[in-house]
N, C-alpha and C positions, 0 to 999 in steps of 0.2 A: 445611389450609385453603387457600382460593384466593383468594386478593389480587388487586386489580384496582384500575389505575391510571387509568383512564378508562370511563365509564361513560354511555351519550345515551340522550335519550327523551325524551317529554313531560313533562316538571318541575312537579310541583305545588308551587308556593310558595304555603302559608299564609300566610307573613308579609302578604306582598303580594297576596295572593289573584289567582293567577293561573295560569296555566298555560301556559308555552312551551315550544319546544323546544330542547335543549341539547347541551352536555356538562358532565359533571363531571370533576374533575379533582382525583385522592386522592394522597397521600404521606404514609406513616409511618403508614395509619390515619386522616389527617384531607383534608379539602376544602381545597386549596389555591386552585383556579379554578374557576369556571361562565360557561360562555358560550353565549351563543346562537347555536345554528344553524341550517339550514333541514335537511341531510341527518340524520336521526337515528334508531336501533331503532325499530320500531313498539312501544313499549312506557310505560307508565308511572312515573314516579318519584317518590315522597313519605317522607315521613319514617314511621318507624317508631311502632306502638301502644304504648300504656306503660300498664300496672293499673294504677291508685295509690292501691290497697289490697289488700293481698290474704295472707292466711296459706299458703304453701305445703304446708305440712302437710296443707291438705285436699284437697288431689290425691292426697295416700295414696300421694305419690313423694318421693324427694330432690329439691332445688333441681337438679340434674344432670337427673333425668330428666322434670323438668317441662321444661325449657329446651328440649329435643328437640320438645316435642308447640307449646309457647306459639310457638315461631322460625316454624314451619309457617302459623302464623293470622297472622301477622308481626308477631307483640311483639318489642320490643323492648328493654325493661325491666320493669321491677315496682316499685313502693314495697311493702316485705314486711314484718311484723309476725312476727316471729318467736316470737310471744304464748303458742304451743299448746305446740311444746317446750320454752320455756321455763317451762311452769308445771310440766312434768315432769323436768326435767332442768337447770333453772335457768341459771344462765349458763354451763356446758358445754352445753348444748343450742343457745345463742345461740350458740356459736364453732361449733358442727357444721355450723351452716346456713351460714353464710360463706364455713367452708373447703370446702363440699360446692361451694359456687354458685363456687368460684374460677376455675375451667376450664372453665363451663359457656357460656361464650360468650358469652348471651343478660346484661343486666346488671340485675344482685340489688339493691337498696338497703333495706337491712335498717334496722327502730330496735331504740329500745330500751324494749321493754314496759314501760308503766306502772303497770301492776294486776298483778303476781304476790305471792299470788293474786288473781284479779279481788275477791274479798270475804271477810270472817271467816268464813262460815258455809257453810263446807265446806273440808275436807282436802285440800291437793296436793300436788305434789313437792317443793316450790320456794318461797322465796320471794327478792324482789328488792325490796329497799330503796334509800333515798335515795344513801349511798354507791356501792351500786353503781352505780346512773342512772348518779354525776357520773364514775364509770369507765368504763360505756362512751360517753358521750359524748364524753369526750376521745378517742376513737378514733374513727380515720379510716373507718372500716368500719360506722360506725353512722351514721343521713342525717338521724333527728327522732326526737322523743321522740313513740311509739307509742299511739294510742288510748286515751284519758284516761274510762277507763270509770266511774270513780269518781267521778259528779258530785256525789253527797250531801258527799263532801269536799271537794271545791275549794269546792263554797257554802258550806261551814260552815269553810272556813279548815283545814283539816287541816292540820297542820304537815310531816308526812312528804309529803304530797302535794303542796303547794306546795314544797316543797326541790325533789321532783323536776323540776318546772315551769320555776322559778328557773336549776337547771343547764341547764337545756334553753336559755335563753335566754342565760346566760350563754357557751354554744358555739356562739351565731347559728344552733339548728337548730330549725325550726318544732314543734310541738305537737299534735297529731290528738286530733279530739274522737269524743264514742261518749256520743250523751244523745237515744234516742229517745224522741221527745213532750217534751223539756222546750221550756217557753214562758214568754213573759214576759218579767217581772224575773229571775227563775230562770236563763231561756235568755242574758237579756243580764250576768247577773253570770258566769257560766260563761263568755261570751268573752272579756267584758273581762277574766278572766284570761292573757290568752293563746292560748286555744284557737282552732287556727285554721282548720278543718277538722269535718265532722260527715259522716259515710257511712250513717248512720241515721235519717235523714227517711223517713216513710214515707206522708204526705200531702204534697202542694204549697204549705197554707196555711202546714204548721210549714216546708218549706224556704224559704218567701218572707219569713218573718219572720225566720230565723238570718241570711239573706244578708243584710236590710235593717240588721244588727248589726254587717254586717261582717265574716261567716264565710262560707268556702267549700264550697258543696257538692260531693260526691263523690255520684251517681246508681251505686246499685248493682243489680247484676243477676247473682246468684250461683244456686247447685245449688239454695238454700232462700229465702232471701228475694229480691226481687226487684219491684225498683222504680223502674222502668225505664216503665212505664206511667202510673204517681204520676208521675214527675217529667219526664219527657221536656218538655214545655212550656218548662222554663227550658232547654233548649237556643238557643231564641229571644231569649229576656228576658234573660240573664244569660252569654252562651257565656264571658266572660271569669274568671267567678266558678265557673263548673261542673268535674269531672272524671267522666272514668267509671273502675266499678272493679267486680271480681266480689266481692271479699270472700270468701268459700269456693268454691271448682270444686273437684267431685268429679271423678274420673278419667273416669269416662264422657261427662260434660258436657265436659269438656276437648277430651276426641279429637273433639268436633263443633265447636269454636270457643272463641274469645275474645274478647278486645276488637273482635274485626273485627266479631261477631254485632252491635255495640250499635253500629256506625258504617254496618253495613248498614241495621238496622232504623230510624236515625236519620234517614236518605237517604232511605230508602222512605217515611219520613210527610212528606216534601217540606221536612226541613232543611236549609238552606243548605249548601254543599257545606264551604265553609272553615269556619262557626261549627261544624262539627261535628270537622273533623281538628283545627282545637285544642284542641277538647277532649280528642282521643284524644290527639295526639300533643302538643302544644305549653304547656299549660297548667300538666300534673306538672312538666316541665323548671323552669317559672318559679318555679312555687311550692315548690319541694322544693332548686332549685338542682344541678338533677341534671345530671352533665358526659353528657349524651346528643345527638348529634346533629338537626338541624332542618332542612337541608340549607341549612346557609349557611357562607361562606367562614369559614374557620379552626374548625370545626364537627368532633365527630368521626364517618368517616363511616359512620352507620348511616340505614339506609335499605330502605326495601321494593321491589317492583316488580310489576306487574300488567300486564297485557293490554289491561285498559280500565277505567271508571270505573262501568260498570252492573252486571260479573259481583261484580266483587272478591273475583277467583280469585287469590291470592297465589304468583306462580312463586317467585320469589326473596327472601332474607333478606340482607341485611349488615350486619355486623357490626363498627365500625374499618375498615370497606375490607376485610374478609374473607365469602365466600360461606358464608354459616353452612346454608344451605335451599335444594334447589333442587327444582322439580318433584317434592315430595312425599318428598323422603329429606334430612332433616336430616345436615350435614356433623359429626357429633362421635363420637369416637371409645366404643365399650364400655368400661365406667368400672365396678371392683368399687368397693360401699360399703362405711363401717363400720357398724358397731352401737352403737347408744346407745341404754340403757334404764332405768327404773326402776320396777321391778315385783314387789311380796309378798304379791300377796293370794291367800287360801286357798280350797280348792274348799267350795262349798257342797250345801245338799240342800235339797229342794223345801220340808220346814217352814218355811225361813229366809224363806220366803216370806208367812208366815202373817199377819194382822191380827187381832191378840186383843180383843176391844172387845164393848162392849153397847149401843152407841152407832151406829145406825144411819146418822145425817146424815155425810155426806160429802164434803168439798170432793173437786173436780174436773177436773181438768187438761182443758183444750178444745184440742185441738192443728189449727193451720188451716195448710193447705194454701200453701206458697210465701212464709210470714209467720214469724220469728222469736216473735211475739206472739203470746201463748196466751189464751184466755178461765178466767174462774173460773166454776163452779156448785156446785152443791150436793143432792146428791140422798141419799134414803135409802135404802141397800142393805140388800140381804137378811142375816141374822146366823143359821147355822148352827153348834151345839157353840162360841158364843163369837168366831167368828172370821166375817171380814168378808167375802162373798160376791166374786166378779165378778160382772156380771150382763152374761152374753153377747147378751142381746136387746137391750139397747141399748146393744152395743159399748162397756161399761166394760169394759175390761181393767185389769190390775195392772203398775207400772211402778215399777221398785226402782232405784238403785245405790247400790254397792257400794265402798269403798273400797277403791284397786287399792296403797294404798302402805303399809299395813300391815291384819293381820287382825281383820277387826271386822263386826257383823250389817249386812243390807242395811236400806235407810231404803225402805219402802213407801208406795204411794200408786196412785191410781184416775187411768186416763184415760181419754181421750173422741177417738176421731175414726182411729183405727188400723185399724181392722175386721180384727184379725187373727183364722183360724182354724184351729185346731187349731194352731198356729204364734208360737214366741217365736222374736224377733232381739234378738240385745247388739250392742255396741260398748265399746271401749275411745278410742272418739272421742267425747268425751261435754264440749262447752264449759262450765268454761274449764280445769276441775281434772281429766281427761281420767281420773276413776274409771271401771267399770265401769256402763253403764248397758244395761237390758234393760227388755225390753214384751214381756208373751203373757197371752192369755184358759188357761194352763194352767201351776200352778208348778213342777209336773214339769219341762213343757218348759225353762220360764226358767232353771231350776236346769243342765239341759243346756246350755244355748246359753252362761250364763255360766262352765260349766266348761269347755268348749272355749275362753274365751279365757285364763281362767287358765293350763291345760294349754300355750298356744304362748305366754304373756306378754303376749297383744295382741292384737288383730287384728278384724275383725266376722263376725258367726254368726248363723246362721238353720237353726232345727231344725223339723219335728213330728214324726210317731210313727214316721213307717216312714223318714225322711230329715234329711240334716245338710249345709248348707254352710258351708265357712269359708273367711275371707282372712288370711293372719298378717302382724299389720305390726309385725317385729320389734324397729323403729326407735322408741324411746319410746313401743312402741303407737299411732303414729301413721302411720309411713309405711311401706312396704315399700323391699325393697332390689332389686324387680326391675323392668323398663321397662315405662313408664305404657301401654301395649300391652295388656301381660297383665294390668295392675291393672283398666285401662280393664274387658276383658272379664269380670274374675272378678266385677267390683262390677259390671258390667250382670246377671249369672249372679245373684247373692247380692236384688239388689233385682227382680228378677223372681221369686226364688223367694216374695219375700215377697208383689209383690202375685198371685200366685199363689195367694194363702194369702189373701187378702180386703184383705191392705192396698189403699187405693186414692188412698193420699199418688202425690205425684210423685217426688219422694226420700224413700222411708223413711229410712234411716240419717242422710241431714242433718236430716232434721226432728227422728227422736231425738234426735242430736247435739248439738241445742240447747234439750231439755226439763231441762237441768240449766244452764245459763246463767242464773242469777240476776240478772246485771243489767237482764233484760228481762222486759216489763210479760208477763203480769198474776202468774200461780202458775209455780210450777215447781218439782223437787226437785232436792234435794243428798245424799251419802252422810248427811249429820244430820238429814236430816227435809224435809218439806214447809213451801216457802217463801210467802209473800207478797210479791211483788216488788215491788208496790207503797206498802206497807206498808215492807216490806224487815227484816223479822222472820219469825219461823216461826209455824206454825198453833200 
């Protein structure tokens, strides 16, 4: 790495909103001096972007080889949820991510998942109790108690749930909330527990009422949901109260941008220049209490650099006062991973697929485009020899998973909105309990696409008749062990073959991804059956 002791250009000071010309002035990693001067780089200087939400899991990399791609867009940190491996791999999977991001440069700040598993009604690796919480909170490597998905408990006083809450407070570390559409008494009994934070507003009316409670919004704009055009408004009204975050980035979305996309697009609808960098850069710091630099004396120095303030072409990254990015080639060394997995589930065949019934009416999975929220319907399908038709004319296809942690039948069910043809894709990235989850108008196919992830333990697949693609992600079935590069282009390869095939989502895979996420409105499945999510019982 390359240290540098002095550093000039045009200073953006958010604090002070302003912009002069200077030098900086670093030792040991931090800001010793800043002064003004008139001779200075034709260049740029501001503090660094920060997620302040985000699972790295679903970049289908190590925290290692995210670092490489997020340094380039000029993150600078992350608030990380370590939520996805932890439902598989439980608190070994929590330590994997930590010691993975240790040498990564870019800076990790991980909590401690509150929902493993996010709900009773469905099978995962893992689970993480109150005890555990008050363990990793006492550790220096966890920053808040992680997305608090489990709102039906906190309102109903759940006792496990509130311990958790309790230690959270007791280690002065904040609380993240996860309650899309709750309102009300509902919404204001959930803060007043604590909750300090919600990344799941997906209208402006439900974010104007959480903040008017007292909570802080996180504006997210991820691979799948994305809500960034709801909420942008309170960039105005509220810049102090706001964060931005992607919450899921798949590898392809990655290698085109990050937090910079949402401080570009932010600018461009004529945002004040500073209400918008504090919220990239300066907001997480406050509210999370994160040791990241802001470029002020005794500050550590991390910090971006650009050309000018209209392209927000990122040359440079630092790091502590080290050149982490320069021009397009991230400074960190090739780093072999390990392997961490948990996975026993056995190969199937297309019967496994079957819907035995004389019962035509049919609940409906509506799957919508860029929205974690799915619609319910109800239609009557066709019933041939007893078993429950697809009906390819109006794009119901069949959508099963499969429990990936021990041997057991798949839980079927009918969706709406894939238009896949001749063509099934799985995943073993399937939120929150990361079973086996697959979609095809043919159970042949599905039966193949899910045996290919059996066969590598993990990974996502897309078959039809004459062709097969797959990506193995050996790591918990969640991330691969090779640079977000090759991931980037195999998962652009894998989600083209699909809409290729009639899908005409914008992320197929993250949209599957999230048709087994039970905490979110309206149906959805689990390996146990077809759920009611808002009910929050099974059909």
């Amino acid at each position: 790495m390359h240290s540098v002791s002095t550093i000039s250009g045009h200073i953006i000071d958010i604090h002070q909103k302003t912009i002069f010309k200077g030098i900086i002035h670093i030792s040991n990693g931090c800001i010793t001096q800043i002064e003004e001067v008139e001779n200075v780089a034709d260049q740029f200087i501001l503090p660094g972007f920060i997620d302040a939400h985000i699972h790295i899991e679903s970049s289908m990399v190590t925290p290692y080889e995210f670092a490489k791609v997020a340094l380039k867009h000029g993150t600078v940190a992350t608030v990380s949820d370590p939520h996805e491996i932890a439902n598989v791999c439980g608190l070994d999977g929590i330590q994997y991510m930590i010691e993975n991001a240790k040498d990564a440069r870019l800076k990790f700040y991980f909590g401690a998942p509150s929902c493993v598993p996010a709900t009773s009604f469905e099978n995962a690796g893992a689970t993480i109790n109150a005890s555990d919480i008050e363990q990793l909170m006492a550790s220096d490597d966890i920053w808040y108690l992680s997305e608090m998905m489990n709102y039906p408990g906190v309102l109903h006083n759940d006792p496990e749930i509130l311990a958790k809450i309790v230690s959270a407070k007791k280690h002065h570390k904040p609380v993240d909330g996860h309650a899309p559409g709750l309102r009300g008494d509902d919404a204001k009994n959930y803060i007043a527990h604590g909750i300090s934070t919600d990344h799941e507003c997906f209208t402006l009316a439900e974010a104007l009422e959480k903040l008017s409670y007292g909570m802080k919004i996180i504006i997210r704009e991820g691979s799948a949901a994305k809500n960034f055009e709801a909420l942008h408004p309170l960039i105005a009204t509220h810049p102090d109260m706001v964060m931005f975050c992607s919450d899921d980035k798949h590898p392809d979305d990655l290698m085109v941008g990050h937090i910079n996309m949402l401080v570009q697009r932010a600018l461009h609808l004529g945002y004040d220049l500073y209400d918008v960098l504090k919220i990239a850069c300066l907001n997480p710091v406050k509210h999370y209490q994160l040791p990241v630099g802001t470029l002020q004396i005794g500050d550590p120095a991390d910090f971006i650099i650009m050309d000018d303030t209209q392209s927000w072409k990122i040359n440079e990254t630092y790091i502590n006062g080290e050149k982490v990015y320069h021009n397009g080639e991230t400074i960190l060394p090739t780093k072999k991973h390990k392997i961490i997995n948990q996975f026993d589930a056995k190969l199937v065949q297309s019967s496994d697929f079957d819907v035995i019934t004389n019962d035509p009416f049919t609940p409906i999975i509506t799957a919508i485009d860029g929205s974690l929220i799915t619609e319910k319907e109800t239609k009557s399908l066709l019933i041939t020899n007893n078993q429950k038709q697809i009906d390819k004319a109006n794009d119901i296809l069949k959508i099963a998973v499969i429990n990936r942690y021990q041997s057991s039948k798949p839980a079927v069910g009918f969706i709406r909105n894939f238009g896949l043809r001749a063509c099934a894709i799985a995943s073993t990235v399937a939120h929150d309990s990361h079973n086996i989850i697959v979609v095809g108008d043919d159970e042949t196919l599905m039966a193949k696409a899910v045996n290919l992830l059996v066969e590598s333990k993990g990974g996502l697949s897309a078959v039809s008749h004459n062709a097969t693609n797959h990506i193995s992600l050996p790591i918990a079935g969640l991330m691969s062990d090779q640079p977000v590069d090759i991931i980037g282009e195999s998962y652009s390869k894998i989600s083209t073959f699909a809409k290729d095939h009639g899908c005409t989502l914008h992320a197929p895979y993250m949209t599957l991804s999230f048709m087994a996420l039970l905490v979110i409105p309206k149906i959805k499945i689990s390996d146990l059956g077809l759920f009611d999510a808002e009910k929050f019982e099974f059909f």
